[in-house]
C-alpha positions as CSV (number, residue, x, y, z in Angstrom):
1,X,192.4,41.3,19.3
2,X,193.9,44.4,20.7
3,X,195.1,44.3,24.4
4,X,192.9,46.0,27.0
5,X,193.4,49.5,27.7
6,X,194.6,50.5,31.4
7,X,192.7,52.2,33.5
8,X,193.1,55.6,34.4
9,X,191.5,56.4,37.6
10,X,188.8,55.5,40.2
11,X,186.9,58.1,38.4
12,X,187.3,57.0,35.2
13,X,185.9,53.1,36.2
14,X,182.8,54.3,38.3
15,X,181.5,56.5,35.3
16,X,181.8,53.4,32.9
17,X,180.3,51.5,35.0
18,X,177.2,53.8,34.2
19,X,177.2,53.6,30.8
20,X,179.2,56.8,30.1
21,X,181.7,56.4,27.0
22,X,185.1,55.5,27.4
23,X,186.4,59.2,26.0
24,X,184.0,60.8,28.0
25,X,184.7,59.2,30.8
26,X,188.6,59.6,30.3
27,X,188.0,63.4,29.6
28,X,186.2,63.8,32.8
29,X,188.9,62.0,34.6
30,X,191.4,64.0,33.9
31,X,189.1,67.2,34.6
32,X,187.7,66.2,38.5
33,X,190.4,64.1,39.9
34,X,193.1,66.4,40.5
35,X,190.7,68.9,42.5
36,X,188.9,65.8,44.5
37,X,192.3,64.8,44.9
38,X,193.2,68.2,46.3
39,X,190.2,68.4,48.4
40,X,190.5,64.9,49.8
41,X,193.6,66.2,50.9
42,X,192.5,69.3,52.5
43,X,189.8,67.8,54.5
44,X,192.3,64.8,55.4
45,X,194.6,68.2,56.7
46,X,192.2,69.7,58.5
47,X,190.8,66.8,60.1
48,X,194.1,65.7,61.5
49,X,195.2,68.9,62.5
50,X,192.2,69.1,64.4
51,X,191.5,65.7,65.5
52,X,195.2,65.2,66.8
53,X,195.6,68.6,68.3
54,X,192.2,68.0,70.5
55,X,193.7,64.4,71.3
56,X,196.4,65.9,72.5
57,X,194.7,68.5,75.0
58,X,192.5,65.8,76.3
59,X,195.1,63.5,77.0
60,X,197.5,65.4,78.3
61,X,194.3,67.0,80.7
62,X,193.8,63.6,81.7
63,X,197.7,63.8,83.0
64,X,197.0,67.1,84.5
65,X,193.9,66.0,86.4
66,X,195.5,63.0,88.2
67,X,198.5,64.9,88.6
68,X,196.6,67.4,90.0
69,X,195.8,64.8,92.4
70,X,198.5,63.7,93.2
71,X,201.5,64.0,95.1
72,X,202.8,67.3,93.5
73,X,199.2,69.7,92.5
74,X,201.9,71.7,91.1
75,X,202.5,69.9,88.2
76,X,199.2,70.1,86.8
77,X,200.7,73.7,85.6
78,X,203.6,72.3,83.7
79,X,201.6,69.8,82.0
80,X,199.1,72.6,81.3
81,X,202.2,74.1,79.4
82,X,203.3,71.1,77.8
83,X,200.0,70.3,76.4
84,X,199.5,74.0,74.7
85,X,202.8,73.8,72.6
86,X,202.8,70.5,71.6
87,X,198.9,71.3,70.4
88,X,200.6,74.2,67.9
89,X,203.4,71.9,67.4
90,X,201.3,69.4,65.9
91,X,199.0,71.6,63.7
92,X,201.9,73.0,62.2
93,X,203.8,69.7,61.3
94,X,199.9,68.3,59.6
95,X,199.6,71.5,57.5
96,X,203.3,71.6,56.7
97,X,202.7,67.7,55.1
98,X,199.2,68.6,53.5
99,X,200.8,71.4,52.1
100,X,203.8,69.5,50.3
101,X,201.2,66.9,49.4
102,X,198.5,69.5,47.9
103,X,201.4,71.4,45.9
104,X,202.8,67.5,44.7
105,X,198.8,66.6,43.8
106,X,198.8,69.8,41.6
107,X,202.0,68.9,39.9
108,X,204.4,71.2,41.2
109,X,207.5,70.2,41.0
110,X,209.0,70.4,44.6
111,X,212.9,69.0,43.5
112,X,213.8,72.8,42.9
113,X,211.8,74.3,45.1
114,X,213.5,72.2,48.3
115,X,216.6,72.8,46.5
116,X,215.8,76.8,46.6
117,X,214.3,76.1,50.2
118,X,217.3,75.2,51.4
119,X,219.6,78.1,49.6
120,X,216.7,80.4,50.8
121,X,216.7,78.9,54.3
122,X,220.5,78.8,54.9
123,X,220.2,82.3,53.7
124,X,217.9,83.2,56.2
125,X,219.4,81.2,58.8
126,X,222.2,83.8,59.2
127,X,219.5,86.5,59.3
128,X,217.5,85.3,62.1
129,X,219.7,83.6,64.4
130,X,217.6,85.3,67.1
131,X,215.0,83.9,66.0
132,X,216.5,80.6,66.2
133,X,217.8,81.2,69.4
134,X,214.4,82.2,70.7
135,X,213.1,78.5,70.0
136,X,215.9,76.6,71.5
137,X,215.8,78.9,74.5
138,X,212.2,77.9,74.7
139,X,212.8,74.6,74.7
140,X,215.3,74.6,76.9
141,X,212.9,76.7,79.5
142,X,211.0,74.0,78.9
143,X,212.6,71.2,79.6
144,X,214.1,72.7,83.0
145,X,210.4,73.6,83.9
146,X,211.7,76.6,85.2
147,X,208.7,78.2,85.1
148,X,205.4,77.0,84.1
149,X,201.5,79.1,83.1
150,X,200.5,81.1,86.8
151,X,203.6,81.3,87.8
152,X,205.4,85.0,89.3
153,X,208.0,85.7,87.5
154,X,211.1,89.0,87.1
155,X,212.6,89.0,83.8
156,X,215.2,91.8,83.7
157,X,213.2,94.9,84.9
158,X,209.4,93.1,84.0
159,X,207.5,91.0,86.6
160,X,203.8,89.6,86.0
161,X,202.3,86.6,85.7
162,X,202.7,84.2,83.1
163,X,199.7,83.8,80.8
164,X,200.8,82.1,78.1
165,X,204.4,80.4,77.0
166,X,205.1,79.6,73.3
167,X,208.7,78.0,72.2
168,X,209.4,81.9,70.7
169,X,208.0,84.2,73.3
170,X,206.8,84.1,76.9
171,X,203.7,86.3,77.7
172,X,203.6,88.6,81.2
173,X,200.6,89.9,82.6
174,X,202.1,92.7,85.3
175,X,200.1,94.1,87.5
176,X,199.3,97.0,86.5
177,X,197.6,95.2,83.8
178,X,199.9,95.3,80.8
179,X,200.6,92.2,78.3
180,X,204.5,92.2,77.8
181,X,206.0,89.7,74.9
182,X,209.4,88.6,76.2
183,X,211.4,86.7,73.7
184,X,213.1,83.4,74.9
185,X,215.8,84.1,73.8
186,X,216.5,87.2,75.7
187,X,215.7,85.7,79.0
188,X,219.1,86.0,80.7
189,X,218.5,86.4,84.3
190,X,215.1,85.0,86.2
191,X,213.4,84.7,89.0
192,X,210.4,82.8,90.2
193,X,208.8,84.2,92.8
194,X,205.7,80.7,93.0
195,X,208.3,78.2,93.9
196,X,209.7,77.0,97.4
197,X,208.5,79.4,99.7
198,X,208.1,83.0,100.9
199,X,209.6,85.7,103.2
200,X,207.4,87.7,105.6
201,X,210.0,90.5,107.0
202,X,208.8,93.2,109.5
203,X,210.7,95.3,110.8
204,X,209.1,97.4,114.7
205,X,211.4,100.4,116.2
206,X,210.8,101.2,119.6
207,X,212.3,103.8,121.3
208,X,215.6,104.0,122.4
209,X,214.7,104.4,126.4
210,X,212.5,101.1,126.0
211,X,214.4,97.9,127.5
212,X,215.0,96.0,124.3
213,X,214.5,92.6,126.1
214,X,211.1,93.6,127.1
215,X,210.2,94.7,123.4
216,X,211.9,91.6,122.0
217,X,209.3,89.4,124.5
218,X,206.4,92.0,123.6
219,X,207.1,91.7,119.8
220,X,207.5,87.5,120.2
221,X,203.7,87.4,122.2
222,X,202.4,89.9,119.6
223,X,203.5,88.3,116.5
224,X,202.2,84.4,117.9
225,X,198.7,86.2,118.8
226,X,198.9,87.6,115.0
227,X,200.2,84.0,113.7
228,X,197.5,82.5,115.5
229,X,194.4,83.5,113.2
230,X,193.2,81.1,110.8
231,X,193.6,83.5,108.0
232,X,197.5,84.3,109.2
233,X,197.8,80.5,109.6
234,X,196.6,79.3,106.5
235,X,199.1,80.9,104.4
236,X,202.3,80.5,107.3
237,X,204.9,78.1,107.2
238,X,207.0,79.0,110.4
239,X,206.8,80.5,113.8
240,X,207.8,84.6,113.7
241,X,211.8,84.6,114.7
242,X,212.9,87.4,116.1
243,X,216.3,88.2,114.0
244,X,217.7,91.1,116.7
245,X,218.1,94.4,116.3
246,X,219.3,95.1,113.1
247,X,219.5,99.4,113.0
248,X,220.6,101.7,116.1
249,X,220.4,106.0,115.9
250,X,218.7,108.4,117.9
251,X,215.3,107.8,116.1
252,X,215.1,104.2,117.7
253,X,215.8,100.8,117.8
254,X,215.1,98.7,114.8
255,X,214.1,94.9,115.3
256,X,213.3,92.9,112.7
257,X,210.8,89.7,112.8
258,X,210.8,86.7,110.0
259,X,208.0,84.5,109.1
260,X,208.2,82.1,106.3
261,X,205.0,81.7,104.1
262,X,203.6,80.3,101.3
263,X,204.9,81.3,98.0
264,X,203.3,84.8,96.8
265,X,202.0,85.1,100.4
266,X,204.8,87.4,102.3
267,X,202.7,90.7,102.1
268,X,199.4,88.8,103.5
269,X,201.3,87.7,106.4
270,X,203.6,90.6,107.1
271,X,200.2,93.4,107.0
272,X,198.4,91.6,110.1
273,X,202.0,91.0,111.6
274,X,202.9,94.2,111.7
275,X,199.6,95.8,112.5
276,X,199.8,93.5,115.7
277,X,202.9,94.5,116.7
278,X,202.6,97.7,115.9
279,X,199.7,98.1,118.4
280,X,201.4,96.0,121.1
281,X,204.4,98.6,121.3
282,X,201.9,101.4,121.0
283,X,200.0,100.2,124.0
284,X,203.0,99.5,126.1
285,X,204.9,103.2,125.2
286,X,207.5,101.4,123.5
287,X,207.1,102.3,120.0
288,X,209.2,105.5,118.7
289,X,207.6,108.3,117.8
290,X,208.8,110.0,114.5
């Protein structure tokens, strides 16, 4: 008696187990389980990458929410950003592995290819060292949360509002309404203009026969009475201070006023504070006419 001959597959047993011949059964083996094979691992692909990636966004919006919350509202943003890259960064690592699985199910042999990969890749390595500097720049950017999605920002001669932040390129919406792509990489100099605070600066002349005392106390009433409105208020984080007079010629006398304010709120607070004072000169004949 013969030994037993092996099976061959999954595919191979359930079809015999129906009646079908063993050479049948063998022969349609070998014909449907590479592509079930292939499709299994397509639809396992897919399925993680989107499975994990929307695990990812609703955990980390979890962290955002009760940040939010929290002590520090403002970190809700930087989460925001964290949660978007490591999104793509996952996709891209579950396709990369269903890929090198698909191509192994189909019996490529991946031994040279990696081989070439890593000729090819060293090759291109030299090529696109910007490229490469983009990403760790990104990361980097990240890391040091130097600025997150909403924030104002002044890269070089561009300013706009972050809309979206990638490890290769930072996006800019500026005001005018125009998407700039700034790479990462050739972020050298930056400023944030949504962190700390702001700087409300106003600057009255009056003319040069009016007392400056008397326009310095006119200019301190006017610039409380402005401060004073709930809309002014709201978006204040100091008293006006009087800095002195900071310009002297025969047009007038130039004073300047300081009020610190909530970031991205200098303008709001300097239009009504200057409108104010502006008017309180005027009415007392102490503001210079051109």
């Amino acid at each position: 008696m013969g030994a037993p001959t092996a099976s061959t597959g999954y595919i191979e047993e359930l079809l015999r187990a129906f009646g079908v011949p063993e050479a049948s059964a063998h022969h349609v083996q070998d014909l449907l389980l590479r592509p079930v094979t292939v499709l299994l691992f397509l639809g396992a692909t897919i399925l993680a990458s989107h499975l994990g990636a929307r695990l990812i966004r609703r955990g980390l919006a979890r962290v955002r929410d009760r940040t939010a919350r929290g002590r520090d509202p403002s970190q809700a943003s930087r989460v925001d950003t964290v949660r978007r890259i490591l999104a793509n960064a996952w996709r891209v690592a579950v396709w990369v592995v269903g890929g090198i699985s698909i191509l192994s199910v189909l019996g490529v042999n991946l031994a040279p290819f990696l081989a070439g990969a890593t000729v090819i890749g060293a090759t291109i390595g030299f090529g696109a060292q910007s490229l490469v500097r983009d990403f760790l720049s990104g990361f980097l950017l990240l890391v040091e949360d130097q600025y997150r999605i909403g924030d104002v920002i002044a890269v070089g001669d561009l300013s706009g509002v972050v809309d979206e932040v990638s490890l290769r390129v930072t996006r800019l919406h500026a005001e005018d309404g125009t998407i700039w792509y700034v790479p990462n990489g050739e972020i050298r100099k930056l400023g944030n203009s949504s962190r700390s605070f702001g700087r409300a600066l106003v600057r009255a002349t009056i003319s040069p026969q009016a007392p400056v005392s008397g326009a310095i106390a006119l200019i301190e009433r006017a610039a409380a009475e402005a401060l004073a409105r709930p809309e002014v208020s709201a978006r204040a984080l100091s008293g006006a201070r009087v800095l002195g007079v900071s310009d002297l010629s025969a047009a007038g006398i130039a004073i300047d006023v300081e009020v610190r304010t909530a970031p991205l709120a200098a303008e709001e607070v300097a239009r009504p504070l200057r409108a104010a004072i502006t008017e309180a000169l005027a009415a007392a004949g102490m503001l210079a006419t051109p």
